[in-house]
Steps between C-alpha positions, in 0.01 A plus 500: 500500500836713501341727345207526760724514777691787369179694422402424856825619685616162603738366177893494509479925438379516855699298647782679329363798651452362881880386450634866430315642809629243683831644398432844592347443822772676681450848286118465670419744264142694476507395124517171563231509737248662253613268201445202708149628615438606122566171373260376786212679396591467132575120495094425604645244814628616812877441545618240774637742715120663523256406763155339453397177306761342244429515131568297213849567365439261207229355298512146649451628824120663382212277621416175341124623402687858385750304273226241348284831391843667327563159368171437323535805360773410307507304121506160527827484303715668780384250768689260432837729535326611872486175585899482489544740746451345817357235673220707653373687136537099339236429796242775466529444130299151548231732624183452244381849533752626290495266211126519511535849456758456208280233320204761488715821442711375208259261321132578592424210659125531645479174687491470867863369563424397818260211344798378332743507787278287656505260198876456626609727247709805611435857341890497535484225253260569270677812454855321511390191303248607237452899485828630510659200258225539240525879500621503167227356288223745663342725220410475142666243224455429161570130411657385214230366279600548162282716323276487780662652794270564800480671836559368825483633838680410800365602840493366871181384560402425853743235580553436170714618249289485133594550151197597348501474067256810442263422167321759300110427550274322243490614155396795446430606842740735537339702786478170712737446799866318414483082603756351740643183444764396805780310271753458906469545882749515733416398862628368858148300582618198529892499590764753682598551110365697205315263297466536114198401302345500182167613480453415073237265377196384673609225798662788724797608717798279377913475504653791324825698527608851440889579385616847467685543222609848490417813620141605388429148339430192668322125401228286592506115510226198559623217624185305454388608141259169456298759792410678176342266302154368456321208481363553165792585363612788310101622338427533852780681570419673197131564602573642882803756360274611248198573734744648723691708234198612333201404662293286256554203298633442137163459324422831636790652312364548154827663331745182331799802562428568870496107560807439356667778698334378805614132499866601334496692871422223679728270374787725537406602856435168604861317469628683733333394786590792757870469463552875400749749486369854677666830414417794716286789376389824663209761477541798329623853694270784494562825432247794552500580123381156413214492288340298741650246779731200313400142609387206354214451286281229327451521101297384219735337241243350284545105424767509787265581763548722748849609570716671840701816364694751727459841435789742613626865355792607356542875485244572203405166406288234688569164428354168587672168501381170510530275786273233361516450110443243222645301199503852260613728743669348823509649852788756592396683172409859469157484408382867476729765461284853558643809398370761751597842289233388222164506691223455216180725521185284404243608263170447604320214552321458137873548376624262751317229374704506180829311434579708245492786699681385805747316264568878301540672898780252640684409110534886527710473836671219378630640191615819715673230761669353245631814253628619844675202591673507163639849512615416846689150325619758205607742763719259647679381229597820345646624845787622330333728232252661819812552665622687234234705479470563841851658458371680273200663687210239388341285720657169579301125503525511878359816608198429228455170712513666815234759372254200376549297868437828665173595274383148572589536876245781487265310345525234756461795749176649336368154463576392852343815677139403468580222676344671813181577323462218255195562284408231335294476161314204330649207372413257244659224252485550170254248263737229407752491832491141622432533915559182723309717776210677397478665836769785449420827617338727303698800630842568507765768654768508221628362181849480409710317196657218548666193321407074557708243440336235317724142354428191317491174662811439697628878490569519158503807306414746778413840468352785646178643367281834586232526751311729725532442866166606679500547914179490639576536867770459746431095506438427116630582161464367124684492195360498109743261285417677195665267245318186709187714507523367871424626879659437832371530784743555820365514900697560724608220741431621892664149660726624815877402408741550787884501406423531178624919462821561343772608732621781255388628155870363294366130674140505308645621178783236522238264550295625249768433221599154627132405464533460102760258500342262769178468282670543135 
């Protein structure tokens, strides 16, 4: 406010002023005159010595409706520091305009309010009492799962607040829309007080609790876990997650591995009966020299089903990361790791048919990648021997790495400006290459070298092996596991996630390495 008044004319400066005049009176000077009819016209408000109607000379003194409008134009977080100014701004604060106004500004609410006012609850406190204190767990979370992970989204809903647990859609529909499972609400139905509830297992809305436990990470907990069980026990239990989780029975599961994997899940899933840790995640950034727009997308992953990866880009190399993963290679892992200064020309489609031949085009790459890499790891260590001979007029390790990176920024370049003309040309698995989808596209855009990261069962012995990454369009890409004689399928997830975008680029790829050790 002292700073409105002074921009106005009527703070402590003018009143300094008005006091000096007073002083000078007696001179009756003609510059005193003109300054004091300057600083009439200048000040916006007519001075008290002026004829005609009186003006504000401060911002309490504006209209009621005139202060309500400024008011609900300001974030809810500042009201409550308003409200300590006077009596009269505490008063017009209780006015349900403005925190109707907040409640649909700052968190999308698209119910009529006025319905729920006259319910008996307030818009002041359902933004007061439930919005504004559960602000923090809006957006998207990964919860700690073991090997699992997951994805769950967080998002006012009506005159709820929901934590959705996204899951990928049946095996090996990957095309299909993403499931929603509600795992908590938060609502003010039935009391003047936010109400926490457990939504898990099949008898409804129950006792829960949420506790924050740091920043970016909170925890669910049912009070009322015998809510979760069935009356025929654990097989039925066993029976309605599987239907749900994969959508048909055991008997219909012919393959002793996948069975095995699929009840190892449930039982691990299962004990811990919605009491969770959450740790926030965010969307990718986009640049304009993306290859196409990061997200998150549904995969193939063979026995493991069907899989939630994000894809994001990292100067010349895409990678994607797994939200959701599984006993060999957990979620938070980098899955695929695409190198975009190799793009890999296919032969034609008689020649694309055979493993041999696609095997010959991206070993080729590889074995480039990876004499490269060494002279780069030789480079380094003889630092003082280049130096030398830089001193002595050759070359030195570091300029012959910044010549490579800037050859394969021009790569990137070359590869990257078709993007506004993207011809495509067909597309077809070679004989042998084990789909989980059989409905791929039989065109694609580009092709481009790239490494997967396959494990034994529990993470052991994990390495990275070739591959060629294939994107089709702007919504779907695959990748050829060469050494699994494998193929993923990845489309693109088009859920809308509010407060899910990073606030900065350093933010995402902090997250991004603190996702590894929450899954290892």
């Amino acid at each position: 406010m002292a700073v409105c008044a002074r921009l106005c004319g009527v703070g402590q400066s003018r009143r300094c002023r008005r006091r000096q005049r007073h002083n000078q009176q007696d001179q009756g000077s003609d510059s005193d005159m003109d300054e004091e009819e300057e600083e009439r016209i200048v000040g916006g408000f007519l001075d008290r010595t002026s004829t005609g109607p009186p003006h504000p000379q401060s911002l309490a003194e504006l209209p009621p409706e005139l202060l309500v409008e400024i008011f609900s134009l300001l974030p809810g977080t500042t009201l409550s520091n308003v409200a300590l100014v006077c009596k009269k701004f505490r008063q017009l604060l209780k006015t349900e305009t403005i925190w109707r106004r907040r409640c649909i500004e700052e968190f999308g609410m698209r119910e009529d309010l006025r319905k729920v006012e006259a319910r008996g609850v307030t818009s002041q406190d359902l933004y007061v009492k439930l919005l504004y204190p559960y602000r923090h767990i809006l957006g998207l979370w990964q919860p700690d799962i073991g090997p699992y992970g997951g994805l769950l989204n967080v998002v006012v809903d009506g005159l709820f607040i929901i934590g959705w647990m996204y899951l990928p859609p049946h095996d090996p529909r990957v095309e299909d829309p993403m499931r929603r499972r509600p795992l908590f609400q938060i609502h003010m139905m039935e009391s003047n007080k936010a109400t926490v509830e457990c939504m898990y297992g099949h008898k409804g809305p129950h006792k829960g609790d949420i506790q924050t436990v740091k920043k970016d990470e909170f925890s669910t907990k049912c009070n009322q876990t015998d809510h979760h069980r069935m009356p025929g026990g654990r097989q039925e239990e066993f029976r309605t997650w599987l239907e749900e989780e994969w959508g048909r029975t055991l008997e219909e599961i012919f393959h002793e591995h996948m069975q095995e994997l699929i009840l190892m899940k449930f039982i691990y899933t299962s004990q811990y009966d919605n009491c969770l840790t959450y740790r926030r995640i965010y969307l990718p950034p986009a640049k304009p020299s993306d290859l196409l727009q990061p997200g998150l997308f549904k995969g193939t992953y063979g026995s493991h089903g069907l899989e939630i990866v994000m894809l994001s880009f990292h100067g010349m190399s895409a990678r994607a990361t797994k939200l959701t993963g599984d006993p060999n290679v957990p979620a938070g892992q980098l899955t695929l790791d695409v190198n975009l200064c190799r793009p890999v020309v296919l032969p034609d489609l008689e020649q694309q048919c055979n493993i041999e031949e696609l095997s010959r085009l991206v070993m080729g790459v590889h074995e480039e990648v990876q004499r490269e890499q060494e002279q780069k790891e030789n480079g380094t260590s003889a630092t003082g021997r280049c130096a030398a001979e830089g001193a002595c007029g050759g070359s030195s390790a570091a300029e012959e790495i910044e010549s490579d990176h800037g050859a394969c920024s021009d790569s990137c370049d070359s590869s990257h400006s078709s993007r506004s003309n993207p011809e495509t040309q067909p597309f077809v698995l070679p004989m042998g290459v084990m789909a989980r989808n059989e409905e791929y596209p039989r065109t694609c855009r580009k092709c481009f070298y790239g490494t997967g990261l396959i494990a034994g069962h529990g993470f052991t012995s994990p390495e990275r092996t070739p591959g060629l990454f294939v994107l089709f369009d702007k919504d779907r890409f695959g990748f050829i596991w060469l050494e699994l004689k494998s193929f993923s399928l990845y489309s693109r997830l088009t859920d809308n996630l509010p407060h899910a975008h990073a606030p900065d680029l350093e933010r995402f790829e902090a997250m991004l390495r603190n996702m590894q050790s929450w899954t290892s």
